[in-house]
C-alpha positions in Angstrom: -29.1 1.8 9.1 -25.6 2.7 10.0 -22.6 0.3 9.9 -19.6 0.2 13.1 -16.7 1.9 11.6 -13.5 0.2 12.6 -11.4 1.0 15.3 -8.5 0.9 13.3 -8.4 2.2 9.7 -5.1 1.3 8.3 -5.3 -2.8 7.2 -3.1 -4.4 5.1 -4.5 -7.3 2.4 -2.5 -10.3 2.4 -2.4 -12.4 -0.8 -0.4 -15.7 -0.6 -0.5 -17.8 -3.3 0.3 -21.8 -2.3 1.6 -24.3 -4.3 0.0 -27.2 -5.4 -3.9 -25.8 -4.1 -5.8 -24.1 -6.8 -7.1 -21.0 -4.4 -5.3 -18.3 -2.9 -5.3 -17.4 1.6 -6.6 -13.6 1.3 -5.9 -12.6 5.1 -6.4 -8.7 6.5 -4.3 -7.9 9.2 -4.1 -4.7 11.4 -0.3 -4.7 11.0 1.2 -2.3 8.5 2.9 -3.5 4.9 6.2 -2.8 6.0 5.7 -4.9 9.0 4.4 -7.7 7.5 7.0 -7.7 4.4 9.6 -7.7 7.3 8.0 -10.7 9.2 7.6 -12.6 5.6 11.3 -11.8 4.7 12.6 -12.8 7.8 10.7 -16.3 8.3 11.4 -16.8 4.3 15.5 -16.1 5.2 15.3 -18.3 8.3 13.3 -21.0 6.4 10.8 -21.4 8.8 7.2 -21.0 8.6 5.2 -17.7 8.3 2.4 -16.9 11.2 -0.2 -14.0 10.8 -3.0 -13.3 12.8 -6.1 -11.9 10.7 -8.3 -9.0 12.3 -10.4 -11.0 13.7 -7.5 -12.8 15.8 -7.6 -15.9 14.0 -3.8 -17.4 13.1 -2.1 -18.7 10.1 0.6 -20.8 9.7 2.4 -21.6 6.0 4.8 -23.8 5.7 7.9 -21.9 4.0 8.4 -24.2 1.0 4.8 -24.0 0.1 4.5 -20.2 -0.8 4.4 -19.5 -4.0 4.2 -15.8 -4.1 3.3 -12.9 -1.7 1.2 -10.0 -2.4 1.0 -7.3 0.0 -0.9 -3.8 -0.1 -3.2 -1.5 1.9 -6.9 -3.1 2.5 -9.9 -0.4 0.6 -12.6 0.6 2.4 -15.9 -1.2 1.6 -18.6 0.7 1.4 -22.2 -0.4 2.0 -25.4 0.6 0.7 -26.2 3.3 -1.3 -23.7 6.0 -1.1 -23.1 9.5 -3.6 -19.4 10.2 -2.8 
């Protein structure tokens, strides 16, 4: 059994850590780091809140005073099964 390789290779992993709740949001978005460190930069500078949308369209909204930190790099492959590589 095979599995559907992605359209799109390059994802970004999105860490946000939240103050005052015990878990982290892990989101993966099709965008590339430097976008998304741009968008977070900018809503943090404005003050407002910061919107993603995940790869599966869904949206998030964090309220700016509520972040914590922001971790940002490229998303790894999974691999499934039994592979020799």
């Amino acid at each position: 059994m095979a599995t559907k390789k992605s359209a799109s290779s390059a994802r970004t992993e999105i860490r946000i850590g939240i103050t005052d709740a015990p878990q982290e949001l892990h989101i993966e978005s099709e965008l590339e780091s430097e976008k998304v460190i741009a968008l977070v930069t900018a809503a943090i500078d404005s003050g407002k809140s910061i919107t993603l949308t995940d790869v599966k369209g869904r949206i998030t909204v964090i309220p700016n005073g509520k972040i914590s930190f922001i971790e940002v790099g490229e998303s790894a492959e999974r691999k499934v099964g039994f592979a020799n590589a």
